[in-house]
N, C-alpha and C positions, 0 to 999 in steps of 0.2 A: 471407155478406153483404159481406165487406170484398174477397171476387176483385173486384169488378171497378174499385172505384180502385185495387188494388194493380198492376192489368191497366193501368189507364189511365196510371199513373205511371210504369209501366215503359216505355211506350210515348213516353211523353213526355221520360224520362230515355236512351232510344235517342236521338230525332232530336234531342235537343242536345248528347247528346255524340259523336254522330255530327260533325254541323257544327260542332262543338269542334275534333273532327282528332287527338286525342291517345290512342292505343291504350290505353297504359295506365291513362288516364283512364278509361277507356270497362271497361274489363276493372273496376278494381277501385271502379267508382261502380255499376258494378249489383252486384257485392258486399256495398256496403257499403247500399245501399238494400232490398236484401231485407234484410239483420240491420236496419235500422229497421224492416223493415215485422214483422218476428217480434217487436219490442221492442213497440212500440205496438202489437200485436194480442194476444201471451201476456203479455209480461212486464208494463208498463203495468199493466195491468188487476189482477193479483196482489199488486202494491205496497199495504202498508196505507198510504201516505200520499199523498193526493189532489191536494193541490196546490192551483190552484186549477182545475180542471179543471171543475168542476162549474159554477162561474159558466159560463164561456165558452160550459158546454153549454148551458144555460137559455137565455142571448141567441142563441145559434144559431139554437133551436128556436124563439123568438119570433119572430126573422128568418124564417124559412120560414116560421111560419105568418102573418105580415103582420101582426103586432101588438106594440103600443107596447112597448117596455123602458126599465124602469128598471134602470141601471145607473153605474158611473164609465166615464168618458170613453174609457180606455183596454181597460178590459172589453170597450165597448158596440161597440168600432172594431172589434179583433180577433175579437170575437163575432158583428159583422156579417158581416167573412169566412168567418169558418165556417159563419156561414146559406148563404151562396152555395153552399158543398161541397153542405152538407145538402138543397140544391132539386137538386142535379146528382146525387148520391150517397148510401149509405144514412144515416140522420140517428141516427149514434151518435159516440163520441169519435175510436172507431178507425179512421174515415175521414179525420180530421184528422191524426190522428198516424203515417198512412200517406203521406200528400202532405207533412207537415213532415219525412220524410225524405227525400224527393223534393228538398225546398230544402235541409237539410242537406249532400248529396252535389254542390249546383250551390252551395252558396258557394265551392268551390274554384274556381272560373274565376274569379273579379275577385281571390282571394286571389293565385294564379299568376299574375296579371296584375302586381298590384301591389310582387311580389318581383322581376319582371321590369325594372318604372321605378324600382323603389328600385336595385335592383344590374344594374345596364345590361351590366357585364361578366360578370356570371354565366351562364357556359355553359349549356347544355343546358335541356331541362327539369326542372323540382323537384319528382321525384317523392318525396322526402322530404318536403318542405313536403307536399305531397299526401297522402302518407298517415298521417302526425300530425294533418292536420283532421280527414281521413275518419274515422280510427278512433282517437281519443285518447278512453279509456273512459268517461271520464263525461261529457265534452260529446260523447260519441252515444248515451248515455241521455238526457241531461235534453233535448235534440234531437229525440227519437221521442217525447217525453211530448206530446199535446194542448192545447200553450199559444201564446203569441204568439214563442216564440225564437225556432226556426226562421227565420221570414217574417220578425223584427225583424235579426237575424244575416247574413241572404242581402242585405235591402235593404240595410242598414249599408253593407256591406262594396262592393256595384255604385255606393254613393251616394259612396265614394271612390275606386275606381273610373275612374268617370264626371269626377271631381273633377280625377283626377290625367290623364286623356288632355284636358279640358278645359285645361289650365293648360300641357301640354307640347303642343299642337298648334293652342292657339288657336280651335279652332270650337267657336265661341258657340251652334252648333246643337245642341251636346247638352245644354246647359240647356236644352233643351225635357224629354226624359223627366229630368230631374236633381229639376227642381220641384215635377212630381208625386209621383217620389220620397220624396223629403225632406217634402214634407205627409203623407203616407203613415205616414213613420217616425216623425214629428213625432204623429200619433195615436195609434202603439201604445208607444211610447217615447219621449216628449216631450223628455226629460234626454241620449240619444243624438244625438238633433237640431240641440240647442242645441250639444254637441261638437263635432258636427263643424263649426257655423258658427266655434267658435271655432277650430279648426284650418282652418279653410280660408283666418280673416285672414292665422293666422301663415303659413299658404302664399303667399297672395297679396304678404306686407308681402315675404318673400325675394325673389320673382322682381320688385317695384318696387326693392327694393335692388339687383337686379341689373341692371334696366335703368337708371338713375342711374349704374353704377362706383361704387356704394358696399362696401367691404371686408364682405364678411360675415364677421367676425371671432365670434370667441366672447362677447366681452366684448358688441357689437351685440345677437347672438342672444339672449345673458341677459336683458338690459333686455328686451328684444322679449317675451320668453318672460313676465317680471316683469309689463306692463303686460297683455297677454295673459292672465295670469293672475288678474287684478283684474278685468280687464274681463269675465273668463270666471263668477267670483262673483258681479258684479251681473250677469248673463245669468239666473246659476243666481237670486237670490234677487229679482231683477223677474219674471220670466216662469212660477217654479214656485213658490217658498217665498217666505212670508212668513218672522219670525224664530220667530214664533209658529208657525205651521205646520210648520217645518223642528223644532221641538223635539217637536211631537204627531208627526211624523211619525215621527223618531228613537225617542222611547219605545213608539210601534207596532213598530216593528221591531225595540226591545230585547225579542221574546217570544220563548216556548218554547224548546225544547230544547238551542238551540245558539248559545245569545246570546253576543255578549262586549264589553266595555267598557260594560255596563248600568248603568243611574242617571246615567247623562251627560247634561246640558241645557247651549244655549249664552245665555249672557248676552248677548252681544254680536256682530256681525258679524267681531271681529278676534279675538274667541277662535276663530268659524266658521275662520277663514284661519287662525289660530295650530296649531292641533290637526289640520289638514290630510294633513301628512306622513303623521303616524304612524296617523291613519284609516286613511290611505291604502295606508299596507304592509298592515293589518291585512284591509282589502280584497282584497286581492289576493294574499294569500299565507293569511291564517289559514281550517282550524282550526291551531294549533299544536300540541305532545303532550300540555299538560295539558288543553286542550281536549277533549280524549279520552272521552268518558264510555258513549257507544253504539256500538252497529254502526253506526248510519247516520255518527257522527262519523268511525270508522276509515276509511270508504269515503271520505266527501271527504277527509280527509287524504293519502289514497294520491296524492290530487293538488300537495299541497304541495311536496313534492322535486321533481315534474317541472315547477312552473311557477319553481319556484325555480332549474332548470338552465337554461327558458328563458330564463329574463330576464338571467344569465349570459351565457348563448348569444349573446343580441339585444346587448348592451352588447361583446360580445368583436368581434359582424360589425360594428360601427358604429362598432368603433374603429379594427377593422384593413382594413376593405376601405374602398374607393373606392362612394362613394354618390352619387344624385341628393339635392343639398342641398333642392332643394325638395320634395321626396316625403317627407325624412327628417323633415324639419323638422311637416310634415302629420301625419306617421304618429305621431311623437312628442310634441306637442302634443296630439293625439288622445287620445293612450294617459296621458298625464301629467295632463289637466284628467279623463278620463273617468274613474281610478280613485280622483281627490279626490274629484270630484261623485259618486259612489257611497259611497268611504269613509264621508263626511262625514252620511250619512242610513243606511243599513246599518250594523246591529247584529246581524247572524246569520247566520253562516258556510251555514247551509241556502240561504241566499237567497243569500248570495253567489257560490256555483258556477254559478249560474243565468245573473248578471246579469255577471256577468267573460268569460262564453265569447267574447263577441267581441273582448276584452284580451286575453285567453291565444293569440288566433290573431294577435291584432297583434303577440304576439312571437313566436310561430312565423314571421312574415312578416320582422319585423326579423332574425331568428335563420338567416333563408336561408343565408347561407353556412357557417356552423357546420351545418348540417344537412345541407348536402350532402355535407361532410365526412363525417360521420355514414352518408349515405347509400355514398360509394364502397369507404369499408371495409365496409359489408355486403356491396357488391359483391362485394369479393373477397373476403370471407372464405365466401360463397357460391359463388365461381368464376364470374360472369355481370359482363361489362365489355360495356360497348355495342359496337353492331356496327362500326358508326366506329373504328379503333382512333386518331386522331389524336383523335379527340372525350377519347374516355379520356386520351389524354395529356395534353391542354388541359386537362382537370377537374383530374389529378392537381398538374401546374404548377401551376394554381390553390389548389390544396387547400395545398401545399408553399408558396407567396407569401402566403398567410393565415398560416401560421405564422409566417415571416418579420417580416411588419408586426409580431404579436406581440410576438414574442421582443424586437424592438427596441424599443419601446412600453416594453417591463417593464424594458430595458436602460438607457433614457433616466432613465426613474423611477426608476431606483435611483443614476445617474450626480446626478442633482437632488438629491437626499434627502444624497448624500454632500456 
């Protein structure tokens, strides 16, 4: 029943990454889209835990059969796509979760795109960046499961993208697909939405700073970040949460298995902001060890040390390399409002590996240069250096001037501190 979207995905993930142009793109994205299509066809299916899989199917299959649904908004959006599969293709889950890895293996084009305008002097292509999206183990399981990631994950990532060739080249003509875009994203993930409007001010406020001859200094950037950051909480609590609702919503999401910091209610919108931070890490890094109590807790924790090297990683490229101030500035604002506004309402490490995949790849994007690093000693500890040998040397120079900024960086701080 599922040969023939897996036929037709294949088909589809040829001629674009055909017209991509990038070999190894092309080699190892149909790799990694058959192991999606075996995940969502055996393994999916086998999991005793559902997810919400089963809403999405119900409004599917109402959608095909041309009758009214009830559902929430963000169900009824995503669920409406999946009717569309279901009128083209067989009407079960595993037709979805055979075309969501279809969009898993194409979020890498706007990701290599965007390590390209953030690190402009970054040689070559990043086929490290590249294969920590394609195959980072558990966001390319929860990626083959039957939900809105996928499609929420791929448009994200084109919606900045689009963002950053808009802002570095000036044509206004690509806010034509940007708009629909962003409606789109704005239905299946209202709260990713509103992020990225708030990182696209702080984008926009740098390059008016820049046209002015105003210093973008650090001390600028802070305030900018600070009012940004206020302005980004009344976004969150005009547009989605009331205080009342952000509190039902919070104790919904303090359930089952893998809750943490439960029995928390906010009184006020400045304790909302006060408690932010530390939601925030908790977001984005926990389970921690005591957290520990199942198999399924073990499994996301194996994620913890690697998102904890990236953000290392991402924090050591943004210190020591040469950056587009205004990309940086986007991606970073992006990443810093979006794991508040999640912290802030997430209470459950289950739901949080879900809802962070597109954070985790924003540090694999910040992390570019430290990755490629990464990447050239496999090189040669495997014996394969590009065909180029001047390419190689340029990387390797590179790799060896990253250290350098380093070293000096840690040289300075420790000259200060004395």
């Amino acid at each position: 029943m599922v040969v023939y979207p897996v036929a037709v995905g294949l088909l589809l993930l040829v001629f674009i990454s055909s017209y991509y142009g990038d070999r190894v793109y092309q080699v190892a994205a149909a790799i990694a889209f058959a192991g999606h299509a075996f995940v969502s066809v055996i393994l999916v299916p086998t999991v005793p835990y559902n997810w919400d899989i089963g809403q999405f199917h119900q409004v599917a299959l109402g959608i095909e059969a041309g009758e009214l649904v009830s559902a929430s908004s963000t169900v009824t959006s995503f669920g409406t796509v999946q009717g569309l599969f279901y009128i083209l293709f067989p009407s079960q889950p595993e037709t979805m979760g055979v075309f969501n890895g279809l969009f898993a293996v194409l979020v890498v084009i706007p990701v290599m795109f965007l390590c390209d305008r953030l690190y402009p002097n970054l040689n070559g292509p990043q086929h490290g960046v590249m294969t920590i999206v394609l195959f980072l183990p558990l966001p390319f399981f929860l990626l083959s499961v039957p939900m809105r990631d996928a499609l929420s994950v791929l448009m994200f990532f084109s919606i900045l993208a689009l963002a950053v060739q808009i802002l570095s080249t000036r044509n206004v003509f690509l806010v034509l697909p940007l708009i629909p875009l962003w409606g789109m994203l704005f239905l299946f993930r209202p709260e990713l939405a509103l992020v990225f409007l708030v990182g696209i001010m702080a984008a926009i406020g740098v390059e008016i700073m820049r046209a002015v001859d105003l210093d973008i200094s650090l001390p600028a950037m802070t305030a900018g970040l600070g009012v940004l950051g206020v302005l980004g909480v009344s976004l969150f609590a005009e547009f989605i949460y009331s205080l009342e609702r952000a509190n039902a919503e919070l104790a919904y999401r303090a359930s089952g298995g893998a809750v943490y910091l439960d029995g928390m209610q906010y009184s006020s919108w400045f304790e909302f902001i006060l408690v932010a931070p530390t939601r925030a890490l908790y977001f984005q890094f926990a389970p921690f060890p005591l957290h520990v109590e199942q198999v399924f807790h073990l499994l996301t924790f194996t994620m913890t040390p690697v998102v904890i090297l990236l953000f290392v990683s991402a924090a050591r490229s943004l210190y020591g390399v040469e950056y587009n101030e205004t990309v940086a500035v986007l991606l970073v604002v992006v990443y810093l409002a979006g794991i508040s506004g999640y912290g802030l309402i997430n209470s459950n490490f289950g739901t949080n590996v879900r809802h962070r995949i597109v954070f985790d790849f924003l540090l694999v994007v910040m992390a570019a240069p430290v990755v490629k690093r990464w990447e050239l000693r496999v090189r040669e500890w495997l014996g394969i250096v590009p065909s180029d040998g001047s390419e190689h040397d340029e990387q390797q120079r590179e790799a060896e001037k990253l250290d350098r900024h380093v070293y000096a960086g840690r040289q300075h701080a420790n000259e200060t501190e004395e």
